[in-house]
Backbone and ligand atoms as CSV (ligand in chain L), in Angstrom:
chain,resi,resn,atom,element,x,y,z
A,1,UNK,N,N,14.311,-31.659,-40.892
A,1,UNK,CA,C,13.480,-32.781,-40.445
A,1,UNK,C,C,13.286,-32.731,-38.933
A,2,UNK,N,N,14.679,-32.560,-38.633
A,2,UNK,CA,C,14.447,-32.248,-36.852
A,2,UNK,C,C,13.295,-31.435,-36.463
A,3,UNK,N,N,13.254,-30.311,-37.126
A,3,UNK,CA,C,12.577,-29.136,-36.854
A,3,UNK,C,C,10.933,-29.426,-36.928
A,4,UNK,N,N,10.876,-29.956,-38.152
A,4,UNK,CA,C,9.640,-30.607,-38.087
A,4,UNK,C,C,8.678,-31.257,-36.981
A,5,UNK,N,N,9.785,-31.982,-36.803
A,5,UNK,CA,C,9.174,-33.165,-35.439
A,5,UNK,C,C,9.389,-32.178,-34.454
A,6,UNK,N,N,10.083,-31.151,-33.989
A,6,UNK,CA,C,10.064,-30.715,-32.736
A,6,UNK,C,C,8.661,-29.667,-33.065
A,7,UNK,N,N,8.043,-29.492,-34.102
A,7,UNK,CA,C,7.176,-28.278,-34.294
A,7,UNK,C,C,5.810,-29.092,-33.990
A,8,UNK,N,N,6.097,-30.741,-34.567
A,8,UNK,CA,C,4.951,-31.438,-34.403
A,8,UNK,C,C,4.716,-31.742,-33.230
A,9,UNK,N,N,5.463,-32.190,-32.018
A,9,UNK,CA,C,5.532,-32.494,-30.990
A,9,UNK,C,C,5.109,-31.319,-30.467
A,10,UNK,N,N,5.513,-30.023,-30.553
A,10,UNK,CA,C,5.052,-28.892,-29.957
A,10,UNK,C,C,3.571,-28.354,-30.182
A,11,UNK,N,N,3.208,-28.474,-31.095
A,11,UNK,CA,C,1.352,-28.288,-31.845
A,11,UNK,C,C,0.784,-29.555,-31.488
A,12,UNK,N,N,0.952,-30.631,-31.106
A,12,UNK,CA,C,0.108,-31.396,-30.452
A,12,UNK,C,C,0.323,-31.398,-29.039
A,13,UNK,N,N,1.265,-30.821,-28.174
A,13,UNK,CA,C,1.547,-31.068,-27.096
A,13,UNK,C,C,-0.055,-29.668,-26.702
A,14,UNK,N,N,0.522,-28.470,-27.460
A,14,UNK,CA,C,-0.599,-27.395,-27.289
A,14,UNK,C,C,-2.090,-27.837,-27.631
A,15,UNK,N,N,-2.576,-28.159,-28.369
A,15,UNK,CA,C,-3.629,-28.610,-28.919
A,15,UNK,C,C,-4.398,-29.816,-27.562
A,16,UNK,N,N,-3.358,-30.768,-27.174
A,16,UNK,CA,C,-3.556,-31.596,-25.579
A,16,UNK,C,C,-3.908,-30.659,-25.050
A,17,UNK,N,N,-3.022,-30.093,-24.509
A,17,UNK,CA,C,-3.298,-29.845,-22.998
A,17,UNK,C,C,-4.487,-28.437,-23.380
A,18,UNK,N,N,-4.800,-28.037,-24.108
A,18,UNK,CA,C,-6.177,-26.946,-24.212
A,18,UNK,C,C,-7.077,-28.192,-24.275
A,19,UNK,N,N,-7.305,-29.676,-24.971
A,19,UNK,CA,C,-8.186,-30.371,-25.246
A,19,UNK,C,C,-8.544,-31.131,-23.678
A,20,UNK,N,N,-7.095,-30.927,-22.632
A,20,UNK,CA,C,-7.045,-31.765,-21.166
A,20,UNK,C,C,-7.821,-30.615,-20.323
A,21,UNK,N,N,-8.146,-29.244,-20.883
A,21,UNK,CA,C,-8.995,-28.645,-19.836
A,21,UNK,C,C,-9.969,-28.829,-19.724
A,22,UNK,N,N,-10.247,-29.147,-17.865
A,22,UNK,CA,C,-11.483,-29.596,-17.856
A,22,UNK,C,C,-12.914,-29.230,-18.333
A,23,UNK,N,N,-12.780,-28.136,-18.017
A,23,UNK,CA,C,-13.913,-26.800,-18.669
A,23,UNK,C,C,-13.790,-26.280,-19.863
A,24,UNK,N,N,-14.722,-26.707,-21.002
A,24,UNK,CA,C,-13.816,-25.677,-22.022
A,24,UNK,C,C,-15.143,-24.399,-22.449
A,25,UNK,N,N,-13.782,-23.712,-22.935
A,25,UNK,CA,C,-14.642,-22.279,-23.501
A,25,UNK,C,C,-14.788,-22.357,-24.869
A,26,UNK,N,N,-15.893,-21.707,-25.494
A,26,UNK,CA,C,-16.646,-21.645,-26.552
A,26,UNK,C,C,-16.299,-19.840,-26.916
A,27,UNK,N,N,-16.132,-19.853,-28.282
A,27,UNK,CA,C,-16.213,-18.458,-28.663
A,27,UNK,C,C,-15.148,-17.397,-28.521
A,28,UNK,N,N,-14.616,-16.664,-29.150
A,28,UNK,CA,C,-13.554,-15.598,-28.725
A,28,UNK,C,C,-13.941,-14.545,-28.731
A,29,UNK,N,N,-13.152,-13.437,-27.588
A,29,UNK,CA,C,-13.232,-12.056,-27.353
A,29,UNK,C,C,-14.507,-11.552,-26.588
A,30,UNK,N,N,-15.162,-10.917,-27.367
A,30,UNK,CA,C,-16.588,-10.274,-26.503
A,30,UNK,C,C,-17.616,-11.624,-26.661
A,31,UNK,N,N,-17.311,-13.074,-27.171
A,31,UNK,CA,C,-18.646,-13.978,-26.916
A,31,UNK,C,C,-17.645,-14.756,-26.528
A,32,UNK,N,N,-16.787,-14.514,-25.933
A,32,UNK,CA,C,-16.301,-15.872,-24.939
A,32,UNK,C,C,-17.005,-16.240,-23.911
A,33,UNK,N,N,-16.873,-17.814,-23.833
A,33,UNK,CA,C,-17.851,-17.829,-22.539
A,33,UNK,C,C,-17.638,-19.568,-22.271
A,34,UNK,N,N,-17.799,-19.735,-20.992
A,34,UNK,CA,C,-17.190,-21.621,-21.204
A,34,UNK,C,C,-18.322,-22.327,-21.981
A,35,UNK,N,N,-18.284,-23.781,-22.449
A,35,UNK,CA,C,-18.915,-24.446,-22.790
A,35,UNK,C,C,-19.670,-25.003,-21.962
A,36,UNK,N,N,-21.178,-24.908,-21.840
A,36,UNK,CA,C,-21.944,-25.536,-21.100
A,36,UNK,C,C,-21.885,-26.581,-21.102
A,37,UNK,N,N,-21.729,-26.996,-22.510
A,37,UNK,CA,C,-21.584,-28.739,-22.231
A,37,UNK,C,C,-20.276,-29.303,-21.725
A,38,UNK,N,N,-19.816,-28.657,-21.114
A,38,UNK,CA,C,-18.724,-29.272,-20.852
A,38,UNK,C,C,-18.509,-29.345,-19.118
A,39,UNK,N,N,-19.596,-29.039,-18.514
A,39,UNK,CA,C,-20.268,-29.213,-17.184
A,39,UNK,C,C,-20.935,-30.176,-16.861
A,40,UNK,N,N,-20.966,-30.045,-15.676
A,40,UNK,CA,C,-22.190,-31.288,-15.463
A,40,UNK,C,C,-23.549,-30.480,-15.496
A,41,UNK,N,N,-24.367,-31.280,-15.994
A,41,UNK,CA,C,-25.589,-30.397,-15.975
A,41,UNK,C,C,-26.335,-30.427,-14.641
A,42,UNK,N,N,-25.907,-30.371,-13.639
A,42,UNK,CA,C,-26.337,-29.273,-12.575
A,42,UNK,C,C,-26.742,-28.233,-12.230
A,43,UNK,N,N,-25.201,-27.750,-12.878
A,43,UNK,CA,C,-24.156,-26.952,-12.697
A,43,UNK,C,C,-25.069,-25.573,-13.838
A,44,UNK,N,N,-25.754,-26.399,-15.170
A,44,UNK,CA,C,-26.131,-25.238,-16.094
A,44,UNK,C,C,-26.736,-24.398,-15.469
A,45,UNK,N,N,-27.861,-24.271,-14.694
A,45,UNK,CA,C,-28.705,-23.221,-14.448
A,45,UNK,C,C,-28.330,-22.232,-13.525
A,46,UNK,N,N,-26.812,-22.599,-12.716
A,46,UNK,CA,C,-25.929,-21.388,-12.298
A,46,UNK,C,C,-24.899,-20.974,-13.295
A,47,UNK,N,N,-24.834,-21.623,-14.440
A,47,UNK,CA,C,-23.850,-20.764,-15.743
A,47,UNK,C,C,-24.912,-20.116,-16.382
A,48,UNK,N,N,-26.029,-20.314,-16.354
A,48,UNK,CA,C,-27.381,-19.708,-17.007
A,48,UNK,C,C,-27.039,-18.360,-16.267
A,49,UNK,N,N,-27.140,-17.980,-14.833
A,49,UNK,CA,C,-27.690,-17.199,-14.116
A,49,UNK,C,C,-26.034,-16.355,-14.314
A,50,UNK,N,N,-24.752,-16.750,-14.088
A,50,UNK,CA,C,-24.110,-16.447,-14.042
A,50,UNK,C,C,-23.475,-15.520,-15.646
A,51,UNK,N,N,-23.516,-16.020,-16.598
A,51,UNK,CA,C,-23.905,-15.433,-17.917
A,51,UNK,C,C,-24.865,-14.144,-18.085
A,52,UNK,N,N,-26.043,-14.136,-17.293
A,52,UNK,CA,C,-26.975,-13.458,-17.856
A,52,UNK,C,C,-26.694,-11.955,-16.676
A,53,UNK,N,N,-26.324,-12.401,-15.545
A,53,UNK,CA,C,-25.904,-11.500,-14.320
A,53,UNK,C,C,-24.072,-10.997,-14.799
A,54,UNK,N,N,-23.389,-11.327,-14.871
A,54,UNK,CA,C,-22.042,-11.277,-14.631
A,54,UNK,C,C,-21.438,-10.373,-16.154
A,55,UNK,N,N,-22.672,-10.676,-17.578
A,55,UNK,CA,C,-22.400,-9.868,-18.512
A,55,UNK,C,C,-22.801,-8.568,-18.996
A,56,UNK,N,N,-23.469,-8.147,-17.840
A,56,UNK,CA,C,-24.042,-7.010,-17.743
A,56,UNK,C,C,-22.997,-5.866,-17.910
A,57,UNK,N,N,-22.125,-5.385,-17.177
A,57,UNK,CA,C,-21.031,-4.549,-17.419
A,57,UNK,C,C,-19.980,-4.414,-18.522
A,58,UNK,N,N,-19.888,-6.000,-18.479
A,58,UNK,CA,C,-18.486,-6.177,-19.084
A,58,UNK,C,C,-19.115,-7.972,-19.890
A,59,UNK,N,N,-18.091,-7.925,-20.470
A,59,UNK,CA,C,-18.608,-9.516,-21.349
A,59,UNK,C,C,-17.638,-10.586,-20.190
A,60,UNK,N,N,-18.095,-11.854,-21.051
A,60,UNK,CA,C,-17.656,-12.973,-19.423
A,60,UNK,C,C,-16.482,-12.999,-20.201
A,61,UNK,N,N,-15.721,-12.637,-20.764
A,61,UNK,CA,C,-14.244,-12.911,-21.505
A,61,UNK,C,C,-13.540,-12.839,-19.793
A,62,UNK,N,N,-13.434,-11.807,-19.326
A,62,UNK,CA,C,-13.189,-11.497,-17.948
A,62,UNK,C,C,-12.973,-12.491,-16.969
A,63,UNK,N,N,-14.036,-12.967,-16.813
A,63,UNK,CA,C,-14.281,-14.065,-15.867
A,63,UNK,C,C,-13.650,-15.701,-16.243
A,64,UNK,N,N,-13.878,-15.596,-17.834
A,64,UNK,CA,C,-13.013,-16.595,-18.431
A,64,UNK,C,C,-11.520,-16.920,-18.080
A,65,UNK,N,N,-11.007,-15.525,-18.787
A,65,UNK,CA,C,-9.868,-15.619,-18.716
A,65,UNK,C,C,-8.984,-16.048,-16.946
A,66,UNK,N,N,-10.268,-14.790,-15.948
A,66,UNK,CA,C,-9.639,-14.930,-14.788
A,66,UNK,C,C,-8.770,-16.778,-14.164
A,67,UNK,N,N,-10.520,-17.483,-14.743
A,67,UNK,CA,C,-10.575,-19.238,-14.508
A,67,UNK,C,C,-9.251,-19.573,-14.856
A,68,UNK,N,N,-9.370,-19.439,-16.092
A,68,UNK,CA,C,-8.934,-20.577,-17.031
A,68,UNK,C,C,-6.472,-19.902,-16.536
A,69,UNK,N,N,-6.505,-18.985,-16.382
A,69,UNK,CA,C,-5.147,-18.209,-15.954
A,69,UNK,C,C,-5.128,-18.233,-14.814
A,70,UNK,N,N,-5.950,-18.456,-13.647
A,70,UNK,CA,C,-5.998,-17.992,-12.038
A,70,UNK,C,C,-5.469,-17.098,-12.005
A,71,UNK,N,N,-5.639,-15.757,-12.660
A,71,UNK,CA,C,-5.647,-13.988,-12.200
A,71,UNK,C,C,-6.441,-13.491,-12.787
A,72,UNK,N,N,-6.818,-12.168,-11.823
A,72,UNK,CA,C,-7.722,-11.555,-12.501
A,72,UNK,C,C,-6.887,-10.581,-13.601
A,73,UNK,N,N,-7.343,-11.086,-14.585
A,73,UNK,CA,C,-6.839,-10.290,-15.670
A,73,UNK,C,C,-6.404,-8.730,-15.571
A,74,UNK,N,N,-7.731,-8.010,-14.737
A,74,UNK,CA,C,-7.392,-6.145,-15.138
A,74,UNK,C,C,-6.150,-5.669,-13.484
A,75,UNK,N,N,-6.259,-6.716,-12.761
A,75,UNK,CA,C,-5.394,-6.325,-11.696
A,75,UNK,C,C,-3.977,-7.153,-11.384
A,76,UNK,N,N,-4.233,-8.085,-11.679
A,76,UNK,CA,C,-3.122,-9.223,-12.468
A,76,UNK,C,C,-3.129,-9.870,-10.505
A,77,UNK,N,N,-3.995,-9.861,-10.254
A,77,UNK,CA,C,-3.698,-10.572,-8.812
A,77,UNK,C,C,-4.652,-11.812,-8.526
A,78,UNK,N,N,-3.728,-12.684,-7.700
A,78,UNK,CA,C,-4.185,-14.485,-8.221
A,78,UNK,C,C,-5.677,-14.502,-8.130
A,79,UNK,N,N,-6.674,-15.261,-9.088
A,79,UNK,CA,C,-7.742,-14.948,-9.138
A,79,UNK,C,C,-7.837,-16.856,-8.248
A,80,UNK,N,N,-7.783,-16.569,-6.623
A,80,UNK,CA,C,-8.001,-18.245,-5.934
A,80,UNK,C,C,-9.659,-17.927,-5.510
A,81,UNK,N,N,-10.021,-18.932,-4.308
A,81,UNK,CA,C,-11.034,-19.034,-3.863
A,81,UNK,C,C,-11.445,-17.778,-2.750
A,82,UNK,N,N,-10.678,-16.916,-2.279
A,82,UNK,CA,C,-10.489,-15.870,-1.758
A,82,UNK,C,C,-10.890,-14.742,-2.286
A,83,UNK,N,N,-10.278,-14.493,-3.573
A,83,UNK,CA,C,-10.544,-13.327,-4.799
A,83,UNK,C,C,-11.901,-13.776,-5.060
A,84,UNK,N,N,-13.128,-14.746,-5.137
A,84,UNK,CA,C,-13.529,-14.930,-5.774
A,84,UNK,C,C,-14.823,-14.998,-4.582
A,85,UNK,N,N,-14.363,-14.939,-3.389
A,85,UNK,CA,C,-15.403,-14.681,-2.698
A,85,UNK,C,C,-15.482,-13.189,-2.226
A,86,UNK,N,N,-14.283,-12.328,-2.239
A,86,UNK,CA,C,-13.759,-10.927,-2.075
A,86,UNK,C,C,-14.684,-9.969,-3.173
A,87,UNK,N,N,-14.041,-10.982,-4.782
A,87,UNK,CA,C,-14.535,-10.551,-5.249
A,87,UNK,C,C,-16.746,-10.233,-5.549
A,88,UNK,N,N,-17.030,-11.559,-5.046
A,88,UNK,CA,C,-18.685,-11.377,-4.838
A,88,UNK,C,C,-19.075,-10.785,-3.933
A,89,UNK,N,N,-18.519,-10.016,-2.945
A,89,UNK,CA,C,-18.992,-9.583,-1.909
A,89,UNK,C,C,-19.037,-7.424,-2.729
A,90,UNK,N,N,-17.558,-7.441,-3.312
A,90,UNK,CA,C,-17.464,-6.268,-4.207
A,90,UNK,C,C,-18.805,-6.106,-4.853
A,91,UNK,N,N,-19.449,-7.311,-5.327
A,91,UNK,CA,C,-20.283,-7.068,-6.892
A,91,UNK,C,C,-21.815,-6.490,-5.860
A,92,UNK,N,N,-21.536,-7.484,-4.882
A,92,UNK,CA,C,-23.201,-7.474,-4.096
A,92,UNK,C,C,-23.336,-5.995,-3.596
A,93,UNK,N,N,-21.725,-5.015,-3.066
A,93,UNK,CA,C,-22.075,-3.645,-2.621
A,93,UNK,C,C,-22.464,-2.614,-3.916
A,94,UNK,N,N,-22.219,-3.043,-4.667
A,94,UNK,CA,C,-21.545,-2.334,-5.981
A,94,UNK,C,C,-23.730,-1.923,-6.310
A,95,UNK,N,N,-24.129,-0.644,-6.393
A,95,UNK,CA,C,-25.427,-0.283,-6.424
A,95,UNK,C,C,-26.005,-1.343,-7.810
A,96,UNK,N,N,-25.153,-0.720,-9.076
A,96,UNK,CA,C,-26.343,-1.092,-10.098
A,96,UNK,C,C,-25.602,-2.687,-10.781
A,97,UNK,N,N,-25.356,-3.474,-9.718
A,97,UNK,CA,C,-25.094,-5.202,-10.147
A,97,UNK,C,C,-26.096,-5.434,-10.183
A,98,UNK,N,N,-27.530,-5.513,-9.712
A,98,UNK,CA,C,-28.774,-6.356,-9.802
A,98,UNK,C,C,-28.682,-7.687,-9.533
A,99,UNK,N,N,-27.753,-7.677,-8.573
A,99,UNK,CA,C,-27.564,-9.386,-7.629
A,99,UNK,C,C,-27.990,-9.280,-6.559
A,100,UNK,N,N,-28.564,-10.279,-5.737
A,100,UNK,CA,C,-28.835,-10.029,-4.360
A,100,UNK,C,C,-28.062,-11.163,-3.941
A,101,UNK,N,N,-28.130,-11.778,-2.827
A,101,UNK,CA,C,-27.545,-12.143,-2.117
A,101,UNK,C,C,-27.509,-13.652,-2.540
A,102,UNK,N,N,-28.485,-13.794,-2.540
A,102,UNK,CA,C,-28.841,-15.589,-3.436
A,102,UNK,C,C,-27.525,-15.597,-4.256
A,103,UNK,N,N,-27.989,-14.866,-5.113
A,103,UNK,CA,C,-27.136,-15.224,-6.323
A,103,UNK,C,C,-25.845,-15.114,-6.898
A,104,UNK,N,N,-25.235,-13.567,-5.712
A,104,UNK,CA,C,-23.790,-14.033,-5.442
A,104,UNK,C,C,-23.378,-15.180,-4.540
A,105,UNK,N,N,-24.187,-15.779,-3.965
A,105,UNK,CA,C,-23.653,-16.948,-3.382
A,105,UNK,C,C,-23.652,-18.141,-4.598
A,106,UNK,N,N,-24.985,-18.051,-5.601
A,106,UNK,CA,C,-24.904,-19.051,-6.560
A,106,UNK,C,C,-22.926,-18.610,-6.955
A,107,UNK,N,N,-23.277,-18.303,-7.460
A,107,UNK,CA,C,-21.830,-17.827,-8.484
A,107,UNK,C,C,-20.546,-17.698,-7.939
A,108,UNK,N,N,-20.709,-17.608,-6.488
A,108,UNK,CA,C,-19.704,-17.417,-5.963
A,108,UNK,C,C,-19.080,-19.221,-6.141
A,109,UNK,N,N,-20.129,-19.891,-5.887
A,109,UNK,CA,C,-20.104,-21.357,-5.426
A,109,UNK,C,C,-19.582,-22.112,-6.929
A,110,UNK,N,N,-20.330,-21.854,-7.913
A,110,UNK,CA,C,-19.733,-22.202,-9.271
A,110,UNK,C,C,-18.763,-21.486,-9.506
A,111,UNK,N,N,-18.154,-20.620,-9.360
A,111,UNK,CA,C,-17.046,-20.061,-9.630
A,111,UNK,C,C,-15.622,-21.030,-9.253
A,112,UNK,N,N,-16.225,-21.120,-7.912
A,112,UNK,CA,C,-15.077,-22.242,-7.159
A,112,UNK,C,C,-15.636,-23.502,-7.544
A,113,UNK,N,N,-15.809,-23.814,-7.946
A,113,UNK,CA,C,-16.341,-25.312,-8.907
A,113,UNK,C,C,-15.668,-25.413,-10.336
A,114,UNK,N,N,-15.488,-24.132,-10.974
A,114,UNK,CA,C,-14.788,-23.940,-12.178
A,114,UNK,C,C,-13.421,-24.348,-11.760
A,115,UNK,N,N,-13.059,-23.390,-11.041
A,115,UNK,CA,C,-11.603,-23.252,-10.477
A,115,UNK,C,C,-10.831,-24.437,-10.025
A,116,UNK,N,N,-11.684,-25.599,-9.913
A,116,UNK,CA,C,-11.283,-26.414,-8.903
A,116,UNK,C,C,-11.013,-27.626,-10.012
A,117,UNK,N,N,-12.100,-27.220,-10.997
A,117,UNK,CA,C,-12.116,-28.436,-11.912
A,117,UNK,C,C,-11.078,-28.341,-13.210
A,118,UNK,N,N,-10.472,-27.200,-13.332
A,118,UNK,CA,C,-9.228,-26.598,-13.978
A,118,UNK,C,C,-8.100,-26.691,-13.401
A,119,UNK,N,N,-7.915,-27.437,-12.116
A,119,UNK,CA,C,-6.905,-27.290,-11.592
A,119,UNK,C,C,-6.584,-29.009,-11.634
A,120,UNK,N,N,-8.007,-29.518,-12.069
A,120,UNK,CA,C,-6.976,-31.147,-12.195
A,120,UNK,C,C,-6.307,-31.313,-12.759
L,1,HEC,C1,C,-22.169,-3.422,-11.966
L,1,HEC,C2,C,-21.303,-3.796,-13.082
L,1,HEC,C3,C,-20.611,-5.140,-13.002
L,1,HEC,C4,C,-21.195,-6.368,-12.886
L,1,HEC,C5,C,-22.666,-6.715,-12.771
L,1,HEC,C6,C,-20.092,-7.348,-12.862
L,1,HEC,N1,N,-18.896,-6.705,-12.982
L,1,HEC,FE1,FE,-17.074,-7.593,-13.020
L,1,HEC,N2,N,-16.194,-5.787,-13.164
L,1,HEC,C7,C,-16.854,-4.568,-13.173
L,1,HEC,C8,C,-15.890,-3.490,-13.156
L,1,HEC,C9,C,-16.214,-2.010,-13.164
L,1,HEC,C10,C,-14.612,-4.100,-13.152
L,1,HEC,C11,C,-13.260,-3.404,-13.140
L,1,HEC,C12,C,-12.509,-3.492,-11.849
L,1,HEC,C13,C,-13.339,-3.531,-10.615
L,1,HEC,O1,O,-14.132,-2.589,-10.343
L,1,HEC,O2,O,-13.225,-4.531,-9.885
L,1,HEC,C14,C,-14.842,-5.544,-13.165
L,1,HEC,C15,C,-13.843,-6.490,-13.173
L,1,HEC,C16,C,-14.018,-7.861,-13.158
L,1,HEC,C17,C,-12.963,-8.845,-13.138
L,1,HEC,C18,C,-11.473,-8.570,-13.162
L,1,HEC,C19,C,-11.066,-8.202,-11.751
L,1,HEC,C20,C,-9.623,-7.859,-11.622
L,1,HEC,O3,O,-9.252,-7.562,-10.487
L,1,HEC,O4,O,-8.859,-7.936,-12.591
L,1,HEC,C21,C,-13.555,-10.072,-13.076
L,1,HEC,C22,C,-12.878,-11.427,-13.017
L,1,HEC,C23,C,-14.986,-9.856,-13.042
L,1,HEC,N3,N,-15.242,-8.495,-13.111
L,1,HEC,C24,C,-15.927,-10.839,-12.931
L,1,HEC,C25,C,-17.288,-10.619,-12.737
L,1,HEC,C26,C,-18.235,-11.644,-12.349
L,1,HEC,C27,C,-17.907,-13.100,-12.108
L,1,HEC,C28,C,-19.453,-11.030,-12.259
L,1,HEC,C29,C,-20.769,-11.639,-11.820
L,1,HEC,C30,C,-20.806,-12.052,-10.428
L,1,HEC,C31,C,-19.265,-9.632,-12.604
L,1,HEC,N4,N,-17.932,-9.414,-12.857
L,1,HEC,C32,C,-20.282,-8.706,-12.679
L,1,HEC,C33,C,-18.206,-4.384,-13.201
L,1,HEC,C34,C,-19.156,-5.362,-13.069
């Protein structure tokens, strides 16, 4: 009986705190990707741009995971507001990203908007 209640207490404690993130993600593995609706709609038409730019190489599982864990997953190093402007400056030298400058700044800017709103 004990066991019970400590299993129940433990599956709703998990089930909270994924339901207390601010941002949530939609979809697993190669269609992960956050929930738009779960933004302010501002915010959509730089997850628009950021989706359609950022999944070009690689799927946004990446970028997900980086948020939602603060590391970048393939280097395991803290993914803060630093990495994330380090990292857009990487994407903008990088020849075949097809970003210009606009738009790593869009993304750079929602990126740290994600980050910030996961950390309440
Ligand atoms: C030109 C291809 C390309 C595009 C476009 C691209 N990436 Fe990447 N991404 C890579 C490659 C290659 C890696 C593997 C490691 C590296 O080169 O940094 C990577 C790795 C990552 C990582 C993990 C970094 C780490 O250190 O673990 C994250 C997070 C990431 N990308 C996010 C993004 C975001 C956000 C965008 C859009 C701004 C984006 N990527 C667009 C090629 C790309």
């Amino acid at each position: 009986m004990k066991r019970l209640l400590l299993l129940t207490a433990l599956i709703t404690l998990a089930t909270f705190s994924l339901a207390d993130a601010r941002v949530k993600v939609k979809g697993r593995g190669d269609k992960m990707n956050f929930d738009f609706d779960s933004v302010d709609a501002s915010h959509r038409p730089s997850m628009e741009l950021m989706t359609r730019k950022c999944s070009k190489c690689h799927t946004m599982e990446r970028t997900v995971i980086a948020i939602q864990t603060g590391r970048a997953p393939i280097t395991g190093q803290p993914f803060d507001r630093q990495a994330i402007k380090a990292y857009g400056i990487k994407m903008l030298r990088k020849p075949n990203s097809d970003m210009n400058k606009r738009e790593i700044r869009e993304v750079v800017i929602l990126l740290n908007y994600l980050l910030e709103e996961n950390s309440k």
